[in-house]
C-alpha positions in Angstrom: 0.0 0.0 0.0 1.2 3.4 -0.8 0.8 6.9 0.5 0.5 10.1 -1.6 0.5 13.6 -0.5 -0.2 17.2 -2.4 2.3 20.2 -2.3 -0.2 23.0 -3.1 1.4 26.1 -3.2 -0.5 29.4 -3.9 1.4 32.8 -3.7 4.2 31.7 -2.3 2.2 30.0 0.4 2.0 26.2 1.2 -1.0 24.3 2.0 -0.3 22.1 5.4 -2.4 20.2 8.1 -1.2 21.3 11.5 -1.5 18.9 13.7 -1.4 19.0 17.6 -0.9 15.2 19.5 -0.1 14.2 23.0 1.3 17.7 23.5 3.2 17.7 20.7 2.7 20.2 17.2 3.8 19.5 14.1 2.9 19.8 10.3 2.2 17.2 7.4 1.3 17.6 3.7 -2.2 16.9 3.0 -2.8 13.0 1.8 -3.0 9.8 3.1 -3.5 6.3 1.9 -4.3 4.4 -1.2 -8.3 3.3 -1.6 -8.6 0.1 -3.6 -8.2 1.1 -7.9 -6.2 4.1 -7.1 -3.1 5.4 -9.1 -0.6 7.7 -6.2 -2.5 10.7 -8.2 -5.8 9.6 -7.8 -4.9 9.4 -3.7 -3.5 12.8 -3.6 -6.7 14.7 -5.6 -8.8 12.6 -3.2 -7.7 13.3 -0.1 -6.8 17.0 -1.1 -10.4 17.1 -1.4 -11.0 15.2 2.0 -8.6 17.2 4.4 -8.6 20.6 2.8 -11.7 21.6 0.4 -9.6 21.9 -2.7 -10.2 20.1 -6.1 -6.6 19.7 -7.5 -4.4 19.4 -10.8 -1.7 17.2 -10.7 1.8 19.1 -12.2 4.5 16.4 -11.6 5.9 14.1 -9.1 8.6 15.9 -6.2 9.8 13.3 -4.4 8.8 9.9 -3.8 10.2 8.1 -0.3 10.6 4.9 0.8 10.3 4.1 4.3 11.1 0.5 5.6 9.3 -0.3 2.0 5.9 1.5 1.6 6.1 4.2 -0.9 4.8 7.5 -0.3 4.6 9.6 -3.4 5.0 13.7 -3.2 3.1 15.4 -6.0 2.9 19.1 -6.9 0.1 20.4 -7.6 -2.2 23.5 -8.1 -5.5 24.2 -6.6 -8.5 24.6 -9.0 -11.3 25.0 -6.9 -13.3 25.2 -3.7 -12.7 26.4 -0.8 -10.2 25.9 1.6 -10.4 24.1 5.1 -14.1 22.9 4.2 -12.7 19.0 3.9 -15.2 16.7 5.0 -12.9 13.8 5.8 -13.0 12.0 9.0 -10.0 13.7 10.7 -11.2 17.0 9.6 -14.6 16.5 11.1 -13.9 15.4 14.2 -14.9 11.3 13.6 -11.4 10.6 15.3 -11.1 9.6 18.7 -9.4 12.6 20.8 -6.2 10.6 21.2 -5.7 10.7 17.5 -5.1 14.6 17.9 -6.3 17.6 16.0 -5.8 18.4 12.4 -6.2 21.7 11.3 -5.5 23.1 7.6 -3.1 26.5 7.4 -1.0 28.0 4.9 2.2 29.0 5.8 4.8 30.9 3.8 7.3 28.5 2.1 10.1 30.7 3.4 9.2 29.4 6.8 9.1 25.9 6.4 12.7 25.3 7.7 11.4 26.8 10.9 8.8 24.6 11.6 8.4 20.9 12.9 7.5 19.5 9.3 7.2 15.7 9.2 9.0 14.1 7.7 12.2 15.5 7.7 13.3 15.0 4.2 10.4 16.4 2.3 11.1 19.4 4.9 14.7 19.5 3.6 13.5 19.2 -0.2 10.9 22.7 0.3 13.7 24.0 2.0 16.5 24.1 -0.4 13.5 25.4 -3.0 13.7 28.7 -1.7 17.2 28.9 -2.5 17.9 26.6 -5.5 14.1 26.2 -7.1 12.2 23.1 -7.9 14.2 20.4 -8.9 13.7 19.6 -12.4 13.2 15.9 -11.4 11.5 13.7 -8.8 14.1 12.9 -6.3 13.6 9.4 -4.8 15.1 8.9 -1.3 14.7 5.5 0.7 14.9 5.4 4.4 15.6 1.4 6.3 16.2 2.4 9.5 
């Protein structure tokens, strides 16, 4: 089973999910898993729609990372309509127990993301060398066994 994940970026802004767990706050990029008949693309426009409110274009694939073997797949993409934090998924409407933590939808300026907790680290090193270097002009693949 894979994962897949949007980076939505809109005026130099990123779209995140801050979330808040067992006292601890971080930040993820919108997505989650793979629904039975689903291509990594599919999973992101889906859940893009689920957590934040946004119907999505696809632009290319950033990154795609291997952790101790499940893929998770890193898309850019572009918002092309409705309305932000109106997601109707589970986590966004409360149907989580309270253990499972708050998720909450913010932009945040891509300048800043090397100064916030963004999980997981290497997509968070990837945005952070874009403000210096640009986008890279192909997917990187990084694979993490430990």
């Amino acid at each position: 089973m894979f994962r897949s994940r949007a980076i939505i970026i809109r005026k130099q802004h990123i779209a995140l999910i801050k979330r808040q767990r067992n006292g601890q706050e971080y930040y993820v990029i919108p997505g989650g898993g793979m629904e039975p008949g689903e291509t990594p693309e599919q999973t992101a426009i889906r859940e893009s729609r689920e957590e934040l409110g946004l119907a999505i274009a696809i632009e290319r694939l950033l990154a795609k990372i291997v952790f101790h073997g499940r893929e998770q797949y890193y898309f850019l993409a572009r918002a092309t309509g409705g309305h932000f934090g109106t997601g109707a998924g589970p986590e966004m409407t409360g149907k989580y127990p309270p253990e499972r933590g708050t998720y909450t939808p913010v932009w945040i300026p891509l300048r800043e993301v090397g100064r916030i907790n963004l999980f997981p680290p290497p997509i968070a090193e990837i945005l952070g060398q874009v403000a210096a270097e640009g986008w890279p002009d192909k997917a990187v693949e990084i694979r993490i066994e430990e």
